[in-house]
C-alpha positions in Angstrom: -50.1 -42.0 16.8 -50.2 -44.6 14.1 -47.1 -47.1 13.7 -45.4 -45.9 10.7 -43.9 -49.4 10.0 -47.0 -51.7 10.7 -49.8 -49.5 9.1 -47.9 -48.9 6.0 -47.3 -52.8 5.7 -50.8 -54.1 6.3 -53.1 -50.7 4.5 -51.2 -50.5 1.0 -53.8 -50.0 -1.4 -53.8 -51.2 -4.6 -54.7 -48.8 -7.4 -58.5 -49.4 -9.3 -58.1 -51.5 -11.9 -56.6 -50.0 -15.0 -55.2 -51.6 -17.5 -53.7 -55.4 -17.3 -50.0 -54.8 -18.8 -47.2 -56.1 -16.5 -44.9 -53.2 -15.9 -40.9 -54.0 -15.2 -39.2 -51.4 -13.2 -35.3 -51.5 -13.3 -34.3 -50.2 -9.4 -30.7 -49.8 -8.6 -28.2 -48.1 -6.5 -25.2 -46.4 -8.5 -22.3 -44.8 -6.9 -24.9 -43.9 -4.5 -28.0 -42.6 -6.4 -31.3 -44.6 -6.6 -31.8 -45.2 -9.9 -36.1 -46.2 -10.7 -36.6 -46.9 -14.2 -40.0 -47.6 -15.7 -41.0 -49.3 -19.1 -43.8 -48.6 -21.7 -46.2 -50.1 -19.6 -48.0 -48.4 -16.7 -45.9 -48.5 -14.0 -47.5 -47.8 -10.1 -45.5 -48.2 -6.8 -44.7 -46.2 -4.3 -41.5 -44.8 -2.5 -40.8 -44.9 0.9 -38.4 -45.1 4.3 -36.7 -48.0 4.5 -37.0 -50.3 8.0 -33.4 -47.6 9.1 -33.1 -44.8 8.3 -30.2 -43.1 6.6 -30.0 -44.3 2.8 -32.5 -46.7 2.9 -35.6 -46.8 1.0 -38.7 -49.4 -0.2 -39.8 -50.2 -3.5 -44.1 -50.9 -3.3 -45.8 -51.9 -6.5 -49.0 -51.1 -6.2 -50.7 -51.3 -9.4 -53.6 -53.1 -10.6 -51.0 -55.9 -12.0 -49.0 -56.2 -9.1 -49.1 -59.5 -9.0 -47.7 -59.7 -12.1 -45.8 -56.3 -11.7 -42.1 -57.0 -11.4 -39.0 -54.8 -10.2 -35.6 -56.0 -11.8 -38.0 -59.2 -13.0 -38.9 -60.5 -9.7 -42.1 -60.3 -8.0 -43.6 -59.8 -4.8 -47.0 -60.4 -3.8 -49.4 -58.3 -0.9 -47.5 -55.1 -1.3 -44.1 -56.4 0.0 -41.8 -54.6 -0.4 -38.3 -54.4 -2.3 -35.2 -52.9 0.2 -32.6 -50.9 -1.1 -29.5 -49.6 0.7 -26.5 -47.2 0.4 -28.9 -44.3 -1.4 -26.2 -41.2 -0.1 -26.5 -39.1 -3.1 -29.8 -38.2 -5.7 -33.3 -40.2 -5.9 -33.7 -40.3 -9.9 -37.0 -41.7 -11.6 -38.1 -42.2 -14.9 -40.9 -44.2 -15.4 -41.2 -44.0 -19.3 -44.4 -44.0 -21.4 -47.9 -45.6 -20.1 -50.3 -43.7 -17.4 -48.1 -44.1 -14.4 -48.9 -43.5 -10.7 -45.8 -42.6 -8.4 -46.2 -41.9 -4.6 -43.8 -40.8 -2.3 -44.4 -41.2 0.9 -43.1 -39.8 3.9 -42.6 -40.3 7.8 -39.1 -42.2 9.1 -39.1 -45.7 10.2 -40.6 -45.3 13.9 -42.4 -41.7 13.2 -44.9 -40.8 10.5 -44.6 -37.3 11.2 -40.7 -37.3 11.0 -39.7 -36.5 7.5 -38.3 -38.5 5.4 -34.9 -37.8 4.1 -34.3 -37.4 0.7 -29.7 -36.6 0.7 -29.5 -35.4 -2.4 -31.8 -34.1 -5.4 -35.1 -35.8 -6.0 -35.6 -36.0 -10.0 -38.8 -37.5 -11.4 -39.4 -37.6 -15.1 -42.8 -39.0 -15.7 -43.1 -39.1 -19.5 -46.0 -39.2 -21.5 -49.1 -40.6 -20.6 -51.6 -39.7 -18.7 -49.2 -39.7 -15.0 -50.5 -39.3 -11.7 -47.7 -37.9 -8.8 -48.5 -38.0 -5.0 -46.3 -36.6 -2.7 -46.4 -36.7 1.0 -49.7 -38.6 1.7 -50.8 -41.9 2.0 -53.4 -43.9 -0.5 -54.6 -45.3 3.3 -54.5 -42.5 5.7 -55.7 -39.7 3.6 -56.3 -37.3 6.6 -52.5 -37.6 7.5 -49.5 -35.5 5.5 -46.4 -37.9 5.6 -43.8 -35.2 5.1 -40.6 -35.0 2.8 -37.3 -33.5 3.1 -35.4 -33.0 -0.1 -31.8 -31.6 0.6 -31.3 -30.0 -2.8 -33.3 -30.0 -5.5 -36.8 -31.6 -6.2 -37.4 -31.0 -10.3 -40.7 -32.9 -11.9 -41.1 -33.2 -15.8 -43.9 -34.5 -17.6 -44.7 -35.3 -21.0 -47.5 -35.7 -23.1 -50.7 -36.7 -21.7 -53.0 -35.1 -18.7 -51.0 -35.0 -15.7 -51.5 -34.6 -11.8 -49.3 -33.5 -9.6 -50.6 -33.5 -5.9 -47.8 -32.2 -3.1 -47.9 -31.5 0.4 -45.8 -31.5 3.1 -42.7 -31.6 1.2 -39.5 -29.6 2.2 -37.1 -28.5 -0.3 -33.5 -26.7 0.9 -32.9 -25.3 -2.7 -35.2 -24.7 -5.8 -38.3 -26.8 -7.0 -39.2 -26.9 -10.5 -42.3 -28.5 -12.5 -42.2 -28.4 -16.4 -45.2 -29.7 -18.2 -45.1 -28.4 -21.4 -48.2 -30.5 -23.0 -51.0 -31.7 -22.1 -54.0 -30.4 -19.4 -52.5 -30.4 -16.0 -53.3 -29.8 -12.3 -50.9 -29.1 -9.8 -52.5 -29.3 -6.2 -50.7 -28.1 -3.1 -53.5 -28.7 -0.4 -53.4 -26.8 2.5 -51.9 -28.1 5.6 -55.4 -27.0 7.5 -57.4 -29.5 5.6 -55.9 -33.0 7.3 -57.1 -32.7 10.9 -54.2 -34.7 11.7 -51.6 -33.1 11.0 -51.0 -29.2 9.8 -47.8 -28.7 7.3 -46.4 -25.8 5.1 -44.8 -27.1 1.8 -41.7 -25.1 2.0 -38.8 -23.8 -0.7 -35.9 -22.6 0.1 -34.8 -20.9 -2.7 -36.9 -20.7 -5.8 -40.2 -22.0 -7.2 -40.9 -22.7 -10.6 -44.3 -23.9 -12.5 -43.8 -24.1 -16.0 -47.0 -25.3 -18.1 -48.1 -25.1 -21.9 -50.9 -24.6 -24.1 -53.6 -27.2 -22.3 -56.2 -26.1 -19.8 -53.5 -26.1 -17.1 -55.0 -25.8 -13.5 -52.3 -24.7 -10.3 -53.5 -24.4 -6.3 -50.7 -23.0 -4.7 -51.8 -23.5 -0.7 -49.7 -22.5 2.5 -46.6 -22.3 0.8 -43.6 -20.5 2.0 -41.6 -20.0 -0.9 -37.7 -18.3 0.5 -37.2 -16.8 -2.9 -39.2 -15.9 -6.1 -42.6 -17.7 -7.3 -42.4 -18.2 -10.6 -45.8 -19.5 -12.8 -45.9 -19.4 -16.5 -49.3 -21.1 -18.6 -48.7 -20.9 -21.6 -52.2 -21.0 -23.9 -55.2 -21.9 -23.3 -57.9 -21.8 -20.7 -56.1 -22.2 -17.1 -56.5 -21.7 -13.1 -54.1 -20.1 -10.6 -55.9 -20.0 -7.1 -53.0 -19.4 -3.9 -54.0 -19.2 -0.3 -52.0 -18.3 3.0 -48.4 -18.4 1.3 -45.6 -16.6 1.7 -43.0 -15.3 -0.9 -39.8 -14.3 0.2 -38.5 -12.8 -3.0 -40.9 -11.5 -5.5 -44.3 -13.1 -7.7 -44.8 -13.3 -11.5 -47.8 -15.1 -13.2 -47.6 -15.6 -16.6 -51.4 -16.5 -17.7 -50.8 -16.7 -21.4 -53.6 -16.4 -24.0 -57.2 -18.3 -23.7 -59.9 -17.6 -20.2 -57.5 -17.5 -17.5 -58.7 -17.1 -13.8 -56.6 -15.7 -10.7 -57.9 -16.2 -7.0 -55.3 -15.5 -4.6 -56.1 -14.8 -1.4 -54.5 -14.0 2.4 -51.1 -14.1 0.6 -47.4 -11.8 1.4 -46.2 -11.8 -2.6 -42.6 -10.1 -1.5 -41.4 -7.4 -3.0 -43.0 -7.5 -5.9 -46.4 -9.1 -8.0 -46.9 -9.1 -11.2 -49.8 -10.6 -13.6 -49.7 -11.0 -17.1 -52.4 -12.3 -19.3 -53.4 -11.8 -23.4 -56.9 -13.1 -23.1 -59.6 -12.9 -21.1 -59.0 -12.7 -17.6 -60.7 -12.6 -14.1 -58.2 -11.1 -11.6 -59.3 -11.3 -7.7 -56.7 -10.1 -5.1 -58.0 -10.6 -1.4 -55.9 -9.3 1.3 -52.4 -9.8 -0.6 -49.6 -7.5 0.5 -46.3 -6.9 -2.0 -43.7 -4.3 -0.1 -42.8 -2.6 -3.7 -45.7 -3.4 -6.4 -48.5 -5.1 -7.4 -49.1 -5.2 -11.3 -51.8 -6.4 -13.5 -50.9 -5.8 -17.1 -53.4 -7.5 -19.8 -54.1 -7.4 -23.5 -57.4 -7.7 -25.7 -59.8 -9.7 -23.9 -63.0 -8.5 -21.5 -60.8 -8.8 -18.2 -62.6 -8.3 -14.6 -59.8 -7.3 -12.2 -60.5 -7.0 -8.4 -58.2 -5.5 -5.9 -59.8 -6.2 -2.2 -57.7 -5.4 1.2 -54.7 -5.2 -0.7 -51.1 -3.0 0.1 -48.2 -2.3 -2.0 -45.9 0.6 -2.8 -47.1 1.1 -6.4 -50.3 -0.4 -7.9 -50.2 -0.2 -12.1 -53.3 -2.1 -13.8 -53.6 -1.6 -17.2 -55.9 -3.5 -19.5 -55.5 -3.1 -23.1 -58.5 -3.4 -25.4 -61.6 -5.1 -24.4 -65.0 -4.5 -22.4 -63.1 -4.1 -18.9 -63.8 -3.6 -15.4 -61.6 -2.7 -12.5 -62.5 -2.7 -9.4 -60.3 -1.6 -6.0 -62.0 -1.8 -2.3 -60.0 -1.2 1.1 -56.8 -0.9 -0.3 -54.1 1.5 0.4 -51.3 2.5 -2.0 -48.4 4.6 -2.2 -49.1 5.2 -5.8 -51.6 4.6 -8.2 -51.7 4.1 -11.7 -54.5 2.8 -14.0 -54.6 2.7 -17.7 -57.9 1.7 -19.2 -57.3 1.0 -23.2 -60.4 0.6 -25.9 -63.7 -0.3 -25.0 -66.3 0.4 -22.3 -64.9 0.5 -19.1 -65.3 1.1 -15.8 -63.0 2.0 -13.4 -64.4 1.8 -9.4 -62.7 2.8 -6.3 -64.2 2.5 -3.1 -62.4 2.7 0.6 -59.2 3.3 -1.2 -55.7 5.1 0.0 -53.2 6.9 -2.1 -50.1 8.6 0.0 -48.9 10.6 -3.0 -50.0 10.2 -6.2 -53.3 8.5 -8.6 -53.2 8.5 -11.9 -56.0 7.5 -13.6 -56.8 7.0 -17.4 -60.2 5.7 -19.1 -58.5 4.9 -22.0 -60.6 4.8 -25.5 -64.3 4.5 -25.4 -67.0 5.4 -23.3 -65.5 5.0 -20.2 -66.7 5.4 -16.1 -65.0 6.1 -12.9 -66.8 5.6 -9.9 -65.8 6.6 -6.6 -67.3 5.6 -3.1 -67.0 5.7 0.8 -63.6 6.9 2.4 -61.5 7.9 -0.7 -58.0 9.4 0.9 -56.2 10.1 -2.2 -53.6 13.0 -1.7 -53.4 13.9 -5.6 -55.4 12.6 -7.8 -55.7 13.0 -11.9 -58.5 12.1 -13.7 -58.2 11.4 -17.4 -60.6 10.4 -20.4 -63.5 9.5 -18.5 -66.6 10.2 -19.9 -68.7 9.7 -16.6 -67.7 10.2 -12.7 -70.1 9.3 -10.5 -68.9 10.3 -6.9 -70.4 8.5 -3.9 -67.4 9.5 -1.2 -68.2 10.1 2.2 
């Protein structure tokens, strides 16, 4: 077990060298809310437990000026820290413009592993720039998740500039929200399985919300238990949704926007509901995810590739709009089916599929193929504007 309180003293790393501005932070406690303020500069410290716990937390600068790095003007050299007392309500940060680095850093003050305790909402506006956020591991121990417990909401903004948002371990009792409107951005939540020392869920309570815009946004949603809805909107261009071993309480929507978008979820319970939208080009694969009600994958123009793979739900509709498309279902069971093929050449291929009632299926426009192989249990099925059926069913 490492000592919390000694390791995180004597194994603060400083950043790479960046830049050479001083950055001021303004740090205060008002009527009970830590306030963190940041200037124009690049500002880089980190948040953590205090020597009690209960309201207490350090201030680390740990930026490539640090020794000329100053919180409310005063400076402290070899990562010593700066104490603050009496936090009882909200954690509130703004570090302004400049290419900031902010990380949070759990574990109590005797336990690494205990969580730290965030009592109120934990607020962080990063600004423009090109921001870097770490949440609940260590720039030293990188093999060890120092969890977080926020008691209402956690809510992350950013601004201009490529951001990064890397979050693990962190426990929120209400909703979490990112907004990132501009910019290229990459939200990473590893999973818990990949630090050998330690093995934790990030987990919502009540809703999660990933709001991007019209960069090259990339998002890894891993082992997340999310109590309510997953929420995930792109915005343009050319982005990344990849989600593995979570768990959705409420119901799933991915909004992919325009642009080359790729989907990868895998080993996933989406809730009652999953649906997929996307107006370009999209690659769709589904790999063991389960949805009580529905799973839906409605797309535009574009050539989309849209794989369905060990998959159950009530009611599956895909439906793909113009474009050179190709579905394909494997080992998947259904209570209904529905897919609509729009213009273009496509093929449509089932194979090891079951359909309790009903399967609709519609080629669309175009010179358009069904293929259908191995155990096909379908108990109606309608076949419609295909040009070509191949049938390979045993």
């Amino acid at each position: 077990m490492i000592n919390n309180r000694m390791e995180k003293r004597l194994r603060m790393e400083v950043l790479e060298k960046k830049q050479l501005l001083a950055a001021d932070l303004s740090v205060a406690v008002i009527d009970g809310d830590l306030v963190i303020t940041g200037d124009a500069n690049p500002n880089a410290f980190a948040l953590r437990s205090g020597d009690t716990d209960g309201g207490q937390f350090e201030v680390v600068l740990i930026g490539p000026g640090q020794v000329d790095d100053t919180v409310n003007g005063v400076t402290k050299s070899d990562g010593e820290p700066f104490l603050f007392n009496g936090v009882t309500r909200d954690v509130i940060v703004n570090t302004g413009g400049g290419d900031d680095t902010v990380r949070i850093i759990g574990g109590s003050s005797t336990n690494e592993l205990d969580a730290l305790q965030f009592p109120g909402d934990l607020r962080i506006d990063l600004g423009d720039g090109e921001d870097e956020l770490f949440m609940g591991t260590s720039a030293s121990f990188t093999l060890t998740q120092f969890p977080l417990a926020i008691a209402d909401d956690l809510v992350i903004l950013g601004g201009a500039g490529n951001d990064t948002f890397d979050v693990t371990a962190v426990h929120v009792a209400d909703d979490f929200t990112i907004v990132d409107t501009e910019g290229s951005n990459t939200l990473t939540m590893p999973l818990g399985l990949s630090f050998p020392n330690s093995n934790e869920s990030t987990t919502i309570g009540d809703d999660f919300a990933i709001l991007m815009g019209n960069g090259n946004d990339q998002v890894f949603v891993n082992q997340t238990i999310v109590g309510d809805n997953l929420f995930v909107d792109l915005g343009g261009g050319d982005d990344a949704v990849d989600g593995l071993l979570s768990t959705i309480n409420g119901s799933t929507f991915v909004n992919l926007g325009s642009g080359s978008n790729q989907v990868d979820i895998a080993v996933t319970d989406a809730g009652n509901s999953l649906t997929i939208l996307g107006s370009g080009a999209n690659d769709v694969v589904l790999t063991q995810v389960n949805a009580s009600s529905l799973i839906a994958v409605i797309t535009a123009s574009g050539d989309d590739l849209i794989t369905l793979d060990g998959c159950t739900t009530g009611t599956g509709i895909i439906t793909t709009g113009d474009g050179q498309d190709e579905v394909e279902i494997f080992d998947s069971a259904f209570e209904m089916l529905f897919v609509k093929l729009g213009k273009g050449d496509d093929i449509l291929t089932l194979e090891d599929v079951e359909v309790l009632k009903l399967a609709l299926l519609h080629g669309g426009q175009g010179n358009d193929t069904l293929v259908e192989s191995g155990d096909i249990d379908i108990n109606l099925e309608l076949d419609l504007a295909f040009e070509t059926i191949e049938d390979y069913t045993v």
